[in-house]
N, C-alpha and C positions, 0 to 999 in steps of 0.2 A: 718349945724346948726340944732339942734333937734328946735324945735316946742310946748310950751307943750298946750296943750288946756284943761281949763276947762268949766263946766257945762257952766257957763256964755257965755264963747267964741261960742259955740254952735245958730244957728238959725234955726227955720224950713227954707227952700228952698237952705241952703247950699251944696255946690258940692265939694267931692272931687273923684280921680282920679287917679288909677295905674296899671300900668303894662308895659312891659308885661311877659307872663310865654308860653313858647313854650312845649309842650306836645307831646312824642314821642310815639310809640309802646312801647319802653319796661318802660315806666315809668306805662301805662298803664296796661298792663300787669304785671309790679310787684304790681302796689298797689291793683289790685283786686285778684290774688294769696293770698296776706296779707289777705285781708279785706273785699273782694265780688267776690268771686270765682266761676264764672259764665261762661260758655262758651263765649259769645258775649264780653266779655270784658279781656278771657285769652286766645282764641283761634281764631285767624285772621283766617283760614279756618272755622272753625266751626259756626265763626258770620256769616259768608256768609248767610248762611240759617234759620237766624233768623230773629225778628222783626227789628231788626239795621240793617239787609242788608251789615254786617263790621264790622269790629272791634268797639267798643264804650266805653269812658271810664264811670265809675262805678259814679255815680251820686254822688258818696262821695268824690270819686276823684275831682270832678268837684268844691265842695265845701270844699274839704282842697286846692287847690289852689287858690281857691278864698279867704279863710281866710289868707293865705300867703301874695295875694294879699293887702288885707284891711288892714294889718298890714303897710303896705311899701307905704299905703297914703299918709303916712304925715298927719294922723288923727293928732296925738301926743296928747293922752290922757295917763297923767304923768304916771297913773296904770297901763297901757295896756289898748290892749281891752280885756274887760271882758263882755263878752256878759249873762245876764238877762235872755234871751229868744229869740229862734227862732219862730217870728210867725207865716212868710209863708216861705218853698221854694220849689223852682219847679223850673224843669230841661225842658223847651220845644223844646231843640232840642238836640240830643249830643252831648257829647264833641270828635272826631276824631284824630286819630295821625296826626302829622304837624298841628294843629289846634295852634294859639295864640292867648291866651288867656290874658284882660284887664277888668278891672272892673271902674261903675261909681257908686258911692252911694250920694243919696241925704237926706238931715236930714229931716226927716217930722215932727218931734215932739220934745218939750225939755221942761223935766219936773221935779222939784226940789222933795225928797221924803218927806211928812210930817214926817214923823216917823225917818228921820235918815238925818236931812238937812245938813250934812257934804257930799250930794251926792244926786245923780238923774238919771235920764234916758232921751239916746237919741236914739229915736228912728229911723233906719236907714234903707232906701230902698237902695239895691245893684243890678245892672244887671250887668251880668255878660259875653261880648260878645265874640265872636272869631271874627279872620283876617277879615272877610267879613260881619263888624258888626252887624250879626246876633245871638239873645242874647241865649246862654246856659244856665245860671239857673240865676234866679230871688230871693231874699232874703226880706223877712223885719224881722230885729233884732230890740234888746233892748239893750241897753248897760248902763253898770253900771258907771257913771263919776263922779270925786271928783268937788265939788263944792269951788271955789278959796279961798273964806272966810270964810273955816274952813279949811283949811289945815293947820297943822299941822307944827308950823315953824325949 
């Protein structure tokens, strides 16, 4: 059963909750090949001798699987989510092969727009932990949500 939530359904101190996503060598390795083509994150020898100490994956990697994640909440915002803006994020420790990966986000803020009340923003703190729930990257977003009582019948 889909879910949908709007602006309304929304609270500050609300939780939600998913995963999880298991993270290999070569997923790592392919996506910074693509995208952050750095030793430390395409060459298991050659990270050896860097500040990771190993292989680690690319901090964006860390944050498209967390976006993967946030989708498969069970937010159910009827749009998507369409994110506003990233406020903060930070990676404080890395993401490693065999790392599984779960995210928890809580609402901190929810706010109708004057200028366009068919929609609003909520804004959302995400950590992002591995298997030994210690947190890999930290998020606060904005996200764009349809407000119930203008949607559009």
């Amino acid at each position: 059963m889909t879910v949908s939530r709007y602006l309304e359904d929304f609270t500050p101190g609300q939780r939600f909750s998913a995963g999880s996503v298991t993270v290999d060598a070569d997923a790592i390795i392919g996506f910074a090949r693509a995208f952050d083509p750095q030793p430390f994150h395409t060459d298991p020898a050659s990270a050896k001798g860097t500040f990771f100490q190993g292989l680690a994956a690319s901090g964006w990697h860390t944050a498209a699987i967390t976006m993967r994640l946030f989708v498969e909440s069970r937010l159910g915002v009827p749009w998507g989510i369409i994110g506003r803006e990233v406020e903060q994020i930070g990676w404080p420790r890395p993401t490693r092969p065999g790392d599984r990966l779960r995210i928890e986000s809580e609402v901190i803020e929810v706010r109708r727009s004057r200028s366009r009340p068919e929609m609003g923003t909520v804004r959302v703190r995400t950590e992002t932990f591995n298997q030994d729930d210690l947190v890999v990257q930290t998020m606060t977003a904005a996200l764009v949500v349809p407000a119930r009582d203008h949607v559009a019948a």
